[in-house]
C-alpha positions in Angstrom: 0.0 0.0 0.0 3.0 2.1 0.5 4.3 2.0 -3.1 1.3 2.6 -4.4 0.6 6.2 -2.3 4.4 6.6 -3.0 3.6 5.9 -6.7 0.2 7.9 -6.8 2.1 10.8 -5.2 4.8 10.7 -7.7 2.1 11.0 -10.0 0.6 14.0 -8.5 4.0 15.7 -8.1 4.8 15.1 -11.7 1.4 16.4 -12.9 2.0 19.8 -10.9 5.1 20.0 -12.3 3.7 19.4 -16.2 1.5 21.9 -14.9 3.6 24.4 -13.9 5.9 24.5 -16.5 3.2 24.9 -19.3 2.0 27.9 -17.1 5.3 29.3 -17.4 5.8 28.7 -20.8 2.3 30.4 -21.6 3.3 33.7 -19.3 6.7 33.6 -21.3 4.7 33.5 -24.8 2.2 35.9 -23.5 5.3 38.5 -22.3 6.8 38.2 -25.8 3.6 38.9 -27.7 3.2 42.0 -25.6 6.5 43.2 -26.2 6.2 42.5 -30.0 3.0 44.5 -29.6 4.1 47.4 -27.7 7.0 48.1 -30.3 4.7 48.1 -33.5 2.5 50.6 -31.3 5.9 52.6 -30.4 7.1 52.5 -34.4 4.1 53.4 -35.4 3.3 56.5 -32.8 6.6 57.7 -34.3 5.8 57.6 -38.2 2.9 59.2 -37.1 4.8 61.8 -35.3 6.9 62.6 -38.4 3.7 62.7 -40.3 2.0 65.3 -37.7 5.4 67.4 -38.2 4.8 67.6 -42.1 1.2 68.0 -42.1 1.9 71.2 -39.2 4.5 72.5 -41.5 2.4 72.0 -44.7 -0.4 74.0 -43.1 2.1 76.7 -41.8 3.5 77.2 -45.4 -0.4 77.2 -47.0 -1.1 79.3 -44.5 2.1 81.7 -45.5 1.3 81.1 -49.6 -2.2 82.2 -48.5 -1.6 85.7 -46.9 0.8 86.2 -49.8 -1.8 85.7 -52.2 -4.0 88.0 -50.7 -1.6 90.1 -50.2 -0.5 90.1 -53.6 -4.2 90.4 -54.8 -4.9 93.1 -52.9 -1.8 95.1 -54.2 -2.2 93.9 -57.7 -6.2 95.0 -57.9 -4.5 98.3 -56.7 -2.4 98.2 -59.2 -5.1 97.4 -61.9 -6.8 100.1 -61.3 -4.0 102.3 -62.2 -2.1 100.5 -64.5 -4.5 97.8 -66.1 -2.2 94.8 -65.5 -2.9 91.4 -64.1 -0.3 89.4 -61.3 -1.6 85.9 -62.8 1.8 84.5 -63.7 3.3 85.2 -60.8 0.9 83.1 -59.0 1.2 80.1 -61.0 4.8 79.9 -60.3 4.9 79.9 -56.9 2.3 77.3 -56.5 4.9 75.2 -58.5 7.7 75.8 -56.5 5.8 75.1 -53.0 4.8 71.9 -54.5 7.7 71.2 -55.0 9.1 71.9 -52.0 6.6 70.3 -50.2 7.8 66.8 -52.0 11.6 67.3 -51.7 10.3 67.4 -47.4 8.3 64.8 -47.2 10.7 62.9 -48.7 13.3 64.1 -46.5 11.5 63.6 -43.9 10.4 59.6 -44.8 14.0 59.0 -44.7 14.5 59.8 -41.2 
């Protein structure tokens, strides 16, 4: 009767340790899946960082290209009135170069 409560206890011991060990190995799995997660949430709260810096910088240079336009349509109606003439060209080729600038940032900016 001895071996076999000696035997069943063996049993039990081993079971707990089975037991134990998978718990362990599920907290360990667990640990590294919220680690995996938490730096995809940390990469991608810093592309979206970079991309809140452009977009502030866009609207700070549309707001910029904006009060020049007015200003410049508010001098150039002015200067219809007097002279006749139109500021239309002028216009058209700064739109171009802040388009273009805008590209050359953002893709300085994606390289960082």
């Amino acid at each position: 009767m001895s071996t076999l409560s000696t035997s069943a206890r063996k049993q039990k011991e081993d079971d707990i340790e089975r037991l134990v060990k998978c718990r362990l190995r599920s907290e360990v799995e667990a640990r590294k899946a919220v680690e995996s997660t938490m730096k995809r949430a940390v990469q991608e709260t810093r592309e979206l960082k970079k991309e809140l810096v452009l977009l502030r910088q866009e609207k700070e240079e549309l707001r910029l290209a904006a009060r020049k336009n007015l200003l410049s349509a508010s001098i150039s109606s002015g200067k219809e009135t007097t002279r006749g003439g139109s500021a239309g060209p002028n216009r058209d080729n700064q739109s171009g170069k802040q388009g273009s600038n805008k590209t050359h940032k953002r893709v300085a900016a994606a390289s960082l």
